[in-house]
Backbone atoms as SQL, in Angstrom:
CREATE TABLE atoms (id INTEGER PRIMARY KEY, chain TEXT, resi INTEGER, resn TEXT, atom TEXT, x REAL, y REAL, z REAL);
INSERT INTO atoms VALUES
  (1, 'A', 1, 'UNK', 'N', 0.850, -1.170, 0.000),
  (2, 'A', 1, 'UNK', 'CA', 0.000, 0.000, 0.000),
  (3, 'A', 1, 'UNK', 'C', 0.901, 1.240, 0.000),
  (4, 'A', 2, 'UNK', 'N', 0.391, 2.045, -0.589),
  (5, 'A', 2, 'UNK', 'CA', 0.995, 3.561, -0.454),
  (6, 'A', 2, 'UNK', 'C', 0.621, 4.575, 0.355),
  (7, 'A', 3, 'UNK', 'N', 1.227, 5.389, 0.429),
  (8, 'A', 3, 'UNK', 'CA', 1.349, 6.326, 1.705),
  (9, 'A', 3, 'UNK', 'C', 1.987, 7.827, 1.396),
  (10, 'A', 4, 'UNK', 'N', 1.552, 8.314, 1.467),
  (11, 'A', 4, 'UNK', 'CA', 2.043, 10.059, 1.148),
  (12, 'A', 4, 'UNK', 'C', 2.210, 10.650, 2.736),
  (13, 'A', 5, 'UNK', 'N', 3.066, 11.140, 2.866),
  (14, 'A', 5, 'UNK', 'CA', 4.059, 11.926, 4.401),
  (15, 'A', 5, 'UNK', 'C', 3.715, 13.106, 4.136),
  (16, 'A', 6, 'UNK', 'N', 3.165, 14.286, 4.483),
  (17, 'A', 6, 'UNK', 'CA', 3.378, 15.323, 4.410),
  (18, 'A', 6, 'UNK', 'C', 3.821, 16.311, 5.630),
  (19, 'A', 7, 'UNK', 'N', 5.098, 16.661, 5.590),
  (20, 'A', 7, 'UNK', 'CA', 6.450, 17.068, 6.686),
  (21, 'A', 7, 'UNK', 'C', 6.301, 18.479, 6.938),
  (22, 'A', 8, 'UNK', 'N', 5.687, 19.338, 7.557),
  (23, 'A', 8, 'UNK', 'CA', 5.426, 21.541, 7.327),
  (24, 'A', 8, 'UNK', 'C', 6.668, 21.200, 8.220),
  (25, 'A', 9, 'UNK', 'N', 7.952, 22.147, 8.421),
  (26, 'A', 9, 'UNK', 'CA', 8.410, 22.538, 8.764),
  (27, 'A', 9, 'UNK', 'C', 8.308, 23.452, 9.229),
  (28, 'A', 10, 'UNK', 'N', 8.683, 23.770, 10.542),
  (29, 'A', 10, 'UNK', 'CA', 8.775, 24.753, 11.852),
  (30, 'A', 10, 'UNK', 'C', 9.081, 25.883, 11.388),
  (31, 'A', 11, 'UNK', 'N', 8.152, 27.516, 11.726),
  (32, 'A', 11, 'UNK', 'CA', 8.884, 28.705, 10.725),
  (33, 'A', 11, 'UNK', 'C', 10.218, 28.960, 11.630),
  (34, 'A', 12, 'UNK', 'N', 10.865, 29.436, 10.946),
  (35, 'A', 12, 'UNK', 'CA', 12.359, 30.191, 10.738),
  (36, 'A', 12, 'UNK', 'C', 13.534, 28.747, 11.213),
  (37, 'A', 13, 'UNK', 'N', 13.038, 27.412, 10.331),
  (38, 'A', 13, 'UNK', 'CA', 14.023, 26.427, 11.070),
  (39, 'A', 13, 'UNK', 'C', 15.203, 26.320, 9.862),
  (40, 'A', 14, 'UNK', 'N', 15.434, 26.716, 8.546),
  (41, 'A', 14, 'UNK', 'CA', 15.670, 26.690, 7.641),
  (42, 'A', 14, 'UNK', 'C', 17.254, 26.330, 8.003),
  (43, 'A', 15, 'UNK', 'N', 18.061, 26.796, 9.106),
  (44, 'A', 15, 'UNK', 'CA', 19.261, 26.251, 9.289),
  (45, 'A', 15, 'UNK', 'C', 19.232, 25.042, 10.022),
  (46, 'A', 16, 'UNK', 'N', 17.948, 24.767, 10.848),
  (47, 'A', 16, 'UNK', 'CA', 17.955, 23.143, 11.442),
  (48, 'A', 16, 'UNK', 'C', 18.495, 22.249, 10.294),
  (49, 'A', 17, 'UNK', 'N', 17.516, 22.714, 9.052),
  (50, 'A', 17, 'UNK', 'CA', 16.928, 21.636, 7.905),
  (51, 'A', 17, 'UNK', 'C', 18.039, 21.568, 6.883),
  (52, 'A', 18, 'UNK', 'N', 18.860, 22.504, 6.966),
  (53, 'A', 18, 'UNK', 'CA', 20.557, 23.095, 6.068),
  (54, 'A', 18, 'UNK', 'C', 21.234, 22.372, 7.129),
  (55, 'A', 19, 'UNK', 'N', 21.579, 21.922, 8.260),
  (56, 'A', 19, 'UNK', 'CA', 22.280, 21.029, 9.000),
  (57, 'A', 19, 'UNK', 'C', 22.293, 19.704, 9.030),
  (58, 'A', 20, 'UNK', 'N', 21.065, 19.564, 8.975),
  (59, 'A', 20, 'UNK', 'CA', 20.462, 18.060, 8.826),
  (60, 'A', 20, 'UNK', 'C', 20.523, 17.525, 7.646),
  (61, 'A', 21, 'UNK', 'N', 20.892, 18.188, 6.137),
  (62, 'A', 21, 'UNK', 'CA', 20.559, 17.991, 4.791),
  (63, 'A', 21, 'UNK', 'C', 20.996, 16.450, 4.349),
  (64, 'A', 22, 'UNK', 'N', 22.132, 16.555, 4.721),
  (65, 'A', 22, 'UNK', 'CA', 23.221, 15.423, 4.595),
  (66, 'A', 22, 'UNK', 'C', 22.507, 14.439, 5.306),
  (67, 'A', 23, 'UNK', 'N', 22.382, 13.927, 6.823),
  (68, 'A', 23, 'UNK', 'CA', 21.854, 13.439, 6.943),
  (69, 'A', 23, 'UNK', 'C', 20.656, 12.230, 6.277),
  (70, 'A', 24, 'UNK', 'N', 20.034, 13.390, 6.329),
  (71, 'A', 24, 'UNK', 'CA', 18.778, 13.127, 5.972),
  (72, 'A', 24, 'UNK', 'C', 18.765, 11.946, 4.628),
  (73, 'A', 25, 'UNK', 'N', 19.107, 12.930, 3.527),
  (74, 'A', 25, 'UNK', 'CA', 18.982, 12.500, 2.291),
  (75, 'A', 25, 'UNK', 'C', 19.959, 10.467, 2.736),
  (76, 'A', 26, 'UNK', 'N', 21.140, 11.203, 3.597),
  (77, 'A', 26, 'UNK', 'CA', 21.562, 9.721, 3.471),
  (78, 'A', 26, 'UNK', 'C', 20.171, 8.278, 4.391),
  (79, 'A', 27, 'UNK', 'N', 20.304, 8.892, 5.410),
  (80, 'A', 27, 'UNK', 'CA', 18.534, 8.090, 5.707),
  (81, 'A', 27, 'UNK', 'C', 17.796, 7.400, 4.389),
  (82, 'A', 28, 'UNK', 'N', 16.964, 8.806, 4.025),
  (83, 'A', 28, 'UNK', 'CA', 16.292, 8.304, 2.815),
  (84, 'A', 28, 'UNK', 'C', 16.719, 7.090, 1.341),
  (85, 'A', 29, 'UNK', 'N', 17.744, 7.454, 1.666),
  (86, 'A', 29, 'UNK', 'CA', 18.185, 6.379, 0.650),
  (87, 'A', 29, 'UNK', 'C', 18.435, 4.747, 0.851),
  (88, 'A', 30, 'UNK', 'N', 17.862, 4.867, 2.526),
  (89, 'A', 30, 'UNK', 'CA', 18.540, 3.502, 3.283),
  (90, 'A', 30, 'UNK', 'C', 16.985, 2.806, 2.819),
  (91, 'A', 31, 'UNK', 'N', 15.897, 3.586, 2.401),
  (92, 'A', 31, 'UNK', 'CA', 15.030, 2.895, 2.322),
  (93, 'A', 31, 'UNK', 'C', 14.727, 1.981, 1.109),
  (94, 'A', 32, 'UNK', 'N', 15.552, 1.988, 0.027),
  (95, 'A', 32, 'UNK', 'CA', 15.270, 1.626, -1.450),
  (96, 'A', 32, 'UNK', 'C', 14.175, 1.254, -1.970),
  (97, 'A', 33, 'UNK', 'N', 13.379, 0.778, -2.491),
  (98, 'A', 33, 'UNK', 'CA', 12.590, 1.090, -3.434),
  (99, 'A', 33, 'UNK', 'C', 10.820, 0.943, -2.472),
  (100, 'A', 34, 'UNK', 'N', 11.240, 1.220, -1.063),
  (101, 'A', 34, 'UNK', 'CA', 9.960, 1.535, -0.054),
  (102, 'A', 34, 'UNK', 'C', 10.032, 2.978, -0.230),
  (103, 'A', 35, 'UNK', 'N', 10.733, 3.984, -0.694),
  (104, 'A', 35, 'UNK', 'CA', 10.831, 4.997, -1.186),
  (105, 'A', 35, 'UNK', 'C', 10.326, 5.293, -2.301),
  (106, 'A', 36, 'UNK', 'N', 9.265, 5.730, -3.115),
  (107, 'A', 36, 'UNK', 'CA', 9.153, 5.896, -4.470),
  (108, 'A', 36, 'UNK', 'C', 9.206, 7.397, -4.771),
  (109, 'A', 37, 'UNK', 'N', 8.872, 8.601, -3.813),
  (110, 'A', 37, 'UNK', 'CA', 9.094, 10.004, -3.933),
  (111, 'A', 37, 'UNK', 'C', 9.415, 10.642, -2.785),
  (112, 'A', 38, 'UNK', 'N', 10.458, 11.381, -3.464),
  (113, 'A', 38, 'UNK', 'CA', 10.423, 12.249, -1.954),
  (114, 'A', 38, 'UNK', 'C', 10.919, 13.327, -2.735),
  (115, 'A', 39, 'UNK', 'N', 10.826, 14.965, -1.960),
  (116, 'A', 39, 'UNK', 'CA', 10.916, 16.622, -1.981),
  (117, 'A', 39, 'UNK', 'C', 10.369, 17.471, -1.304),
  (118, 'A', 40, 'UNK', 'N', 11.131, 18.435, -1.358),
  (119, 'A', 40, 'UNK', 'CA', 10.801, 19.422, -0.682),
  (120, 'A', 40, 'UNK', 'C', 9.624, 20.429, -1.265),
  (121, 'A', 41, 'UNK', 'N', 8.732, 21.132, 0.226),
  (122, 'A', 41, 'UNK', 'CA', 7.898, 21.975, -0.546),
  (123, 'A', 41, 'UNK', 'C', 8.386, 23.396, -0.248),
  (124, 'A', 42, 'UNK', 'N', 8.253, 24.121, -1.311),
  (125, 'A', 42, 'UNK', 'CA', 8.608, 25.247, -1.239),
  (126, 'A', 42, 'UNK', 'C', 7.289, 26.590, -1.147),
  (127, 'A', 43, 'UNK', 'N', 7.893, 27.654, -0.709),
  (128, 'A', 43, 'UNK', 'CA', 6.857, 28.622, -0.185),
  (129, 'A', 43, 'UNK', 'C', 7.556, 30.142, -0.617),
  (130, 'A', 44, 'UNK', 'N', 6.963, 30.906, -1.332),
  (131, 'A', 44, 'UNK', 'CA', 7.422, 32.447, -1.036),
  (132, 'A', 44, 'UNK', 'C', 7.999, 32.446, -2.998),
  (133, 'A', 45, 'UNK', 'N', 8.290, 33.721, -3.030),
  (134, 'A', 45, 'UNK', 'CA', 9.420, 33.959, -4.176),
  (135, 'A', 45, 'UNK', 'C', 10.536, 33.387, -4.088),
  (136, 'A', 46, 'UNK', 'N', 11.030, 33.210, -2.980),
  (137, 'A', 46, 'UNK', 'CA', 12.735, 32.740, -3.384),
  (138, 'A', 46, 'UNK', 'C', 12.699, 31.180, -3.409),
  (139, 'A', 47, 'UNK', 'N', 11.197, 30.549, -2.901),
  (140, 'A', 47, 'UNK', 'CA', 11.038, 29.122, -3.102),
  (141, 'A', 47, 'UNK', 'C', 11.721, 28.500, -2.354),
  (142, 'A', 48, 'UNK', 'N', 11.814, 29.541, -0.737),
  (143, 'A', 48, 'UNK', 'CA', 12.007, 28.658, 0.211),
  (144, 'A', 48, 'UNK', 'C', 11.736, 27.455, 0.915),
  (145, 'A', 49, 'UNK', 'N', 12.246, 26.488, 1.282),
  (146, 'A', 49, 'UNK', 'CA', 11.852, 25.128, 1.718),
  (147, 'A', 49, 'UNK', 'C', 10.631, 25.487, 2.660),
  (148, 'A', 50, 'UNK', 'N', 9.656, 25.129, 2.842),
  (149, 'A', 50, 'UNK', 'CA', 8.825, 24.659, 3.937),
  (150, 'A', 50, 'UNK', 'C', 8.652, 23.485, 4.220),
  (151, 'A', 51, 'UNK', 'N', 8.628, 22.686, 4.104),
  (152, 'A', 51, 'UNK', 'CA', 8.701, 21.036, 4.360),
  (153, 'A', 51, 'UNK', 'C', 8.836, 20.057, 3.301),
  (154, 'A', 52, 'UNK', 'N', 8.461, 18.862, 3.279),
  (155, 'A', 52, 'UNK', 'CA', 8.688, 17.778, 3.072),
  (156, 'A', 52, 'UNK', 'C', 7.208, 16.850, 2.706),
  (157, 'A', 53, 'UNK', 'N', 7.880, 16.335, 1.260),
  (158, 'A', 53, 'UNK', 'CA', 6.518, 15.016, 0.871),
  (159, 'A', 53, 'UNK', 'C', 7.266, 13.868, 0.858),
  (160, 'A', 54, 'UNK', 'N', 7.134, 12.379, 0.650),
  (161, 'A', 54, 'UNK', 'CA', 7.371, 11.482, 0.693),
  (162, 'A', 54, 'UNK', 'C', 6.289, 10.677, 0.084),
  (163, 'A', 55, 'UNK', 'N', 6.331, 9.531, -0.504),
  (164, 'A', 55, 'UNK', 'CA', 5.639, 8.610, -1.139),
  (165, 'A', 55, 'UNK', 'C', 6.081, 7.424, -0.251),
  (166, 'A', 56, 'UNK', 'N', 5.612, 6.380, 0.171),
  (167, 'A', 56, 'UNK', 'CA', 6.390, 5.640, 0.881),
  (168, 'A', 56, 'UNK', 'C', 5.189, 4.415, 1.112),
  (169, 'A', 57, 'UNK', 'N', 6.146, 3.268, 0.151),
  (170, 'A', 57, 'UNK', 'CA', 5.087, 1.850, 0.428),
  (171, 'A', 57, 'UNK', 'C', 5.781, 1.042, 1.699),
  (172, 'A', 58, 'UNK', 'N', 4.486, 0.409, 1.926),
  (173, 'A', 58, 'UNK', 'CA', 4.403, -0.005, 3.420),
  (174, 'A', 58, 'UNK', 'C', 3.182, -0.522, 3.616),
  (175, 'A', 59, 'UNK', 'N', 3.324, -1.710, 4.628),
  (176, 'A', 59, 'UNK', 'CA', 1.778, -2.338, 5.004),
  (177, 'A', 59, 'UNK', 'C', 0.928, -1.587, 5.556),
  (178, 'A', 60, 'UNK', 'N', 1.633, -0.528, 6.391),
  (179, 'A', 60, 'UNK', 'CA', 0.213, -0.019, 7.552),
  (180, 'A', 60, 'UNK', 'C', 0.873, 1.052, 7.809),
  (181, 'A', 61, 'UNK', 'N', 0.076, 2.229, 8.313),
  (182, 'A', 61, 'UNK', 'CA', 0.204, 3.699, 8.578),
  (183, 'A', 61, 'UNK', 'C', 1.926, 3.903, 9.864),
  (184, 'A', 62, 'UNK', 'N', 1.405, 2.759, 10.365),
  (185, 'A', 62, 'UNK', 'CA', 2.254, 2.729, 11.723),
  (186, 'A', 62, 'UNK', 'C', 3.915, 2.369, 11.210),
  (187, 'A', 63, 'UNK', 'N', 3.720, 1.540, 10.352),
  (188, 'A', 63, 'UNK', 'CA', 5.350, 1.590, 9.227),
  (189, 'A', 63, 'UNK', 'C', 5.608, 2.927, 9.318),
  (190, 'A', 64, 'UNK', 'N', 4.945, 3.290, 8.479),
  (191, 'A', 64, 'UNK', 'CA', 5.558, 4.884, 8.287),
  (192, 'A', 64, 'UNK', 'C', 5.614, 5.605, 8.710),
  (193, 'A', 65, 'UNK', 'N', 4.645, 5.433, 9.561),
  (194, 'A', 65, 'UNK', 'CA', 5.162, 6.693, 10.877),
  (195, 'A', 65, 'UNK', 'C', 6.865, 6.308, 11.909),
  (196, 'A', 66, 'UNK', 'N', 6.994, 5.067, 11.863),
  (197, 'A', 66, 'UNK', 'CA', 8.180, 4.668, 12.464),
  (198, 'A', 66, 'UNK', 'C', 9.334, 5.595, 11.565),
  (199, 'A', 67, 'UNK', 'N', 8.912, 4.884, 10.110),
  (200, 'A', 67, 'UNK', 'CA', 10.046, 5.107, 9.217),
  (201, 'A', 67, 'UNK', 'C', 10.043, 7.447, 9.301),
  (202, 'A', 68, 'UNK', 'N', 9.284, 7.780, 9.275),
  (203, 'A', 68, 'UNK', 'CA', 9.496, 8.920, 9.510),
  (204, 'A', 68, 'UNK', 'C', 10.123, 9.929, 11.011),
  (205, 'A', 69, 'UNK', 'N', 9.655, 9.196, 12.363),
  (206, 'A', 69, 'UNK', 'CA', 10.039, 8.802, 13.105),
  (207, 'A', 69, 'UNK', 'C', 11.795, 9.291, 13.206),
  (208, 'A', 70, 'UNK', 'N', 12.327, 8.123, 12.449),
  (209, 'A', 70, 'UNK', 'CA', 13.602, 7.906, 12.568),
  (210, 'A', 70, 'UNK', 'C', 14.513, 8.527, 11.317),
  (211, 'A', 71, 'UNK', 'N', 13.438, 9.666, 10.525),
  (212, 'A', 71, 'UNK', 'CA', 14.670, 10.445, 9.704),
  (213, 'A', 71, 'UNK', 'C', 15.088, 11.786, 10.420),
  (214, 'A', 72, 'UNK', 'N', 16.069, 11.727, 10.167),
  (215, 'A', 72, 'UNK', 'CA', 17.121, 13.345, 11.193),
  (216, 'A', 72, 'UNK', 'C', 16.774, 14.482, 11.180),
  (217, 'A', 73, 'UNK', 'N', 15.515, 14.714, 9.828),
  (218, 'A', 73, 'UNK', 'CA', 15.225, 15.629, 10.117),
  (219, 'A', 73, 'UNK', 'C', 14.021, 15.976, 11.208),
  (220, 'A', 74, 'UNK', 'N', 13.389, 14.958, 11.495),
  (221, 'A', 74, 'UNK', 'CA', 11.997, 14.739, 12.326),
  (222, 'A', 74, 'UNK', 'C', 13.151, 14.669, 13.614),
  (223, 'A', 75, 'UNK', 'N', 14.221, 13.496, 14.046),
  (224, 'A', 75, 'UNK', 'CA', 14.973, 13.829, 15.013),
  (225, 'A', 75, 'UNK', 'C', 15.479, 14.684, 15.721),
  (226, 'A', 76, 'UNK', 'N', 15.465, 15.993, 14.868),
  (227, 'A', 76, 'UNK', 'CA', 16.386, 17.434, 15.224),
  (228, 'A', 76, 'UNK', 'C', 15.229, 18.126, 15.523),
  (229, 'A', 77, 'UNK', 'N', 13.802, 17.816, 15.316),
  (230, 'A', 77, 'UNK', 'CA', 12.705, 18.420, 15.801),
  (231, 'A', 77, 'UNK', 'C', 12.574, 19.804, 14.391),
  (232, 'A', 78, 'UNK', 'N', 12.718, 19.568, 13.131),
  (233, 'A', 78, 'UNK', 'CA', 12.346, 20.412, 12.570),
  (234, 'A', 78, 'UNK', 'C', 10.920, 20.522, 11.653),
  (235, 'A', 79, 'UNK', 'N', 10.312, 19.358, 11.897),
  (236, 'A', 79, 'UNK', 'CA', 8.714, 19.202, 11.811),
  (237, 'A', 79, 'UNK', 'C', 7.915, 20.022, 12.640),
  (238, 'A', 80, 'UNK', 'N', 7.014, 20.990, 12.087),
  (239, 'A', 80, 'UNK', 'CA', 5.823, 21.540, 12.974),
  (240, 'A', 80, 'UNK', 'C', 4.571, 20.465, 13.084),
  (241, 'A', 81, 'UNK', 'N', 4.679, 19.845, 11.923),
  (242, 'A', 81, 'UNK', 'CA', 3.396, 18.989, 11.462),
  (243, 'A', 81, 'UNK', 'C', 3.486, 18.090, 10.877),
  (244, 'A', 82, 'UNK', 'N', 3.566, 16.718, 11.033),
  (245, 'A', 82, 'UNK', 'CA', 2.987, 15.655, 9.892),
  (246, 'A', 82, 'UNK', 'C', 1.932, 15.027, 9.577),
  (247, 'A', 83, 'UNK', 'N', 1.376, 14.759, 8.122),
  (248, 'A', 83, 'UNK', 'CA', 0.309, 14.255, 8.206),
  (249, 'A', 83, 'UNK', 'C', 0.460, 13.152, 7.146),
  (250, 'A', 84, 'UNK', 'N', 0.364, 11.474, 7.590),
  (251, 'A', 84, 'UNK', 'CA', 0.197, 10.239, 6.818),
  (252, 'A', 84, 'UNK', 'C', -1.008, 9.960, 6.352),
  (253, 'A', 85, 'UNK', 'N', -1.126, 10.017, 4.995),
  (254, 'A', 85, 'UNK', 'CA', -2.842, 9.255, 4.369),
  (255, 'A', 85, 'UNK', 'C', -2.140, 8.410, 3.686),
  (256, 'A', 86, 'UNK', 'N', -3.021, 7.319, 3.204),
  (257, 'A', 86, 'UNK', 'CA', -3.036, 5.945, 2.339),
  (258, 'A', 86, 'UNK', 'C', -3.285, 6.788, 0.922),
  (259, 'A', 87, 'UNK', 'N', -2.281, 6.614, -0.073),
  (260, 'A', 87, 'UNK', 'CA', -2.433, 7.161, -1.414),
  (261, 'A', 87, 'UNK', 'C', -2.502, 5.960, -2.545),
  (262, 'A', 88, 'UNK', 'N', -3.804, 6.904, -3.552),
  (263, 'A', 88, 'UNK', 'CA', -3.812, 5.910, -4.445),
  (264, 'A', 88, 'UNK', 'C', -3.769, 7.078, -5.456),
  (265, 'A', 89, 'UNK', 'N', -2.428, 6.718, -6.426),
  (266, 'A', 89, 'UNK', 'CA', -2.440, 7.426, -7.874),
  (267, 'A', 89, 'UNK', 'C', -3.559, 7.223, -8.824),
  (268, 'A', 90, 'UNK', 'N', -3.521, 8.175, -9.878),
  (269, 'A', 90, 'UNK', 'CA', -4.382, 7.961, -10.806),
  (270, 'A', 90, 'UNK', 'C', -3.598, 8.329, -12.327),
  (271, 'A', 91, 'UNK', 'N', -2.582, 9.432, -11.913),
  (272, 'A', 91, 'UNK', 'CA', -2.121, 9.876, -13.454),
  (273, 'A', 91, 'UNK', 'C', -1.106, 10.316, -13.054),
  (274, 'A', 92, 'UNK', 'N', -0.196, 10.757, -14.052),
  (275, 'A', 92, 'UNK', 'CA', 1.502, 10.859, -13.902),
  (276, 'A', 92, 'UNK', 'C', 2.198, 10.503, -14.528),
  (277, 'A', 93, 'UNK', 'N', 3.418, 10.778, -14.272),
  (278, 'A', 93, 'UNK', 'CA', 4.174, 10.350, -14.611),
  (279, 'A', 93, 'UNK', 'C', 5.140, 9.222, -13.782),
  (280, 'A', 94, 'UNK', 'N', 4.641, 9.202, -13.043),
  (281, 'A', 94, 'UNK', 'CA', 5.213, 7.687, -11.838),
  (282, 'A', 94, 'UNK', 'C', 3.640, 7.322, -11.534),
  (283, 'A', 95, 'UNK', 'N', 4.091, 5.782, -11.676),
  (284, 'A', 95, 'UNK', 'CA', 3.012, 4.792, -11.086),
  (285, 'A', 95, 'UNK', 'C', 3.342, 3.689, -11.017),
  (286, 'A', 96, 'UNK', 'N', 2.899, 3.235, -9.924),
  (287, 'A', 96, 'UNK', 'CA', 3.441, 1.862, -9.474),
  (288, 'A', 96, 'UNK', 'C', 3.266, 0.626, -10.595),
  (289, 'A', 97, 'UNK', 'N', 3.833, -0.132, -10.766),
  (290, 'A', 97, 'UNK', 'CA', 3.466, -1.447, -12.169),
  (291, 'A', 97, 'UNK', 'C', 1.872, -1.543, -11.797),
  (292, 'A', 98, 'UNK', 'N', 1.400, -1.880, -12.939),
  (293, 'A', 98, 'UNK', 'CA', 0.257, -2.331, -12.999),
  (294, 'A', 98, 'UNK', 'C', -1.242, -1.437, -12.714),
  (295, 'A', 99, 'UNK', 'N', -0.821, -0.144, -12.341),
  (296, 'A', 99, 'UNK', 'CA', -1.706, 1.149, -12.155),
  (297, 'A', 99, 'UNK', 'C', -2.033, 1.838, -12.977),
  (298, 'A', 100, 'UNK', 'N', -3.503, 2.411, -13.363),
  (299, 'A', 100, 'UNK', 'CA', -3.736, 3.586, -14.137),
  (300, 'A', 100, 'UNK', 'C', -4.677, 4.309, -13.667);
């Protein structure tokens, strides 16, 4: 099943999330192909970071909340907010085999 993360970041944390960068990204990559998207959302003219999406397959909500849980940037406390729903694509350009 799929799962969409959506990460708001804390206002004015932008050097937490520039500290943690490295990190992080290395985390994310520990997950391989339970990962299918991840980026940042951006806010303002200069298209500053505000948080974080994720795509992330997994049996049950509680997976992913672990797996989010334990990335550095949620560790360093630079989440104001997350919110996990069960996602089902419909169109795109990514889709899981066998989806339309």
């Amino acid at each position: 099943m799929l799962f969409v993360a959506i990460c708001v970041d804390k206002a004015n944390h932008l050097e937490l999330r520039k500290t943690t960068r490295d990190s992080h990204l290395a985390y994310i990559s520990t997950l391989g192909d339970r990962l299918k998207v991840a980026g940042r959302m951006m806010s303002g003219p200069d298209g500053a970071p505000s948080g974080s999406v994720l795509i992330i397959e997994a049996d049950d909500i509680e997976t992913v909340s672990d797996i989010l849980g334990k990335d550095p940037y949620a560790q360093a406390g630079l989440f104001k907010h997350t919110a996990i729903e069960p996602f089902a694509p419909a169109r795109g350009v990514w889709l899981p085999d066998g989806e339309a």
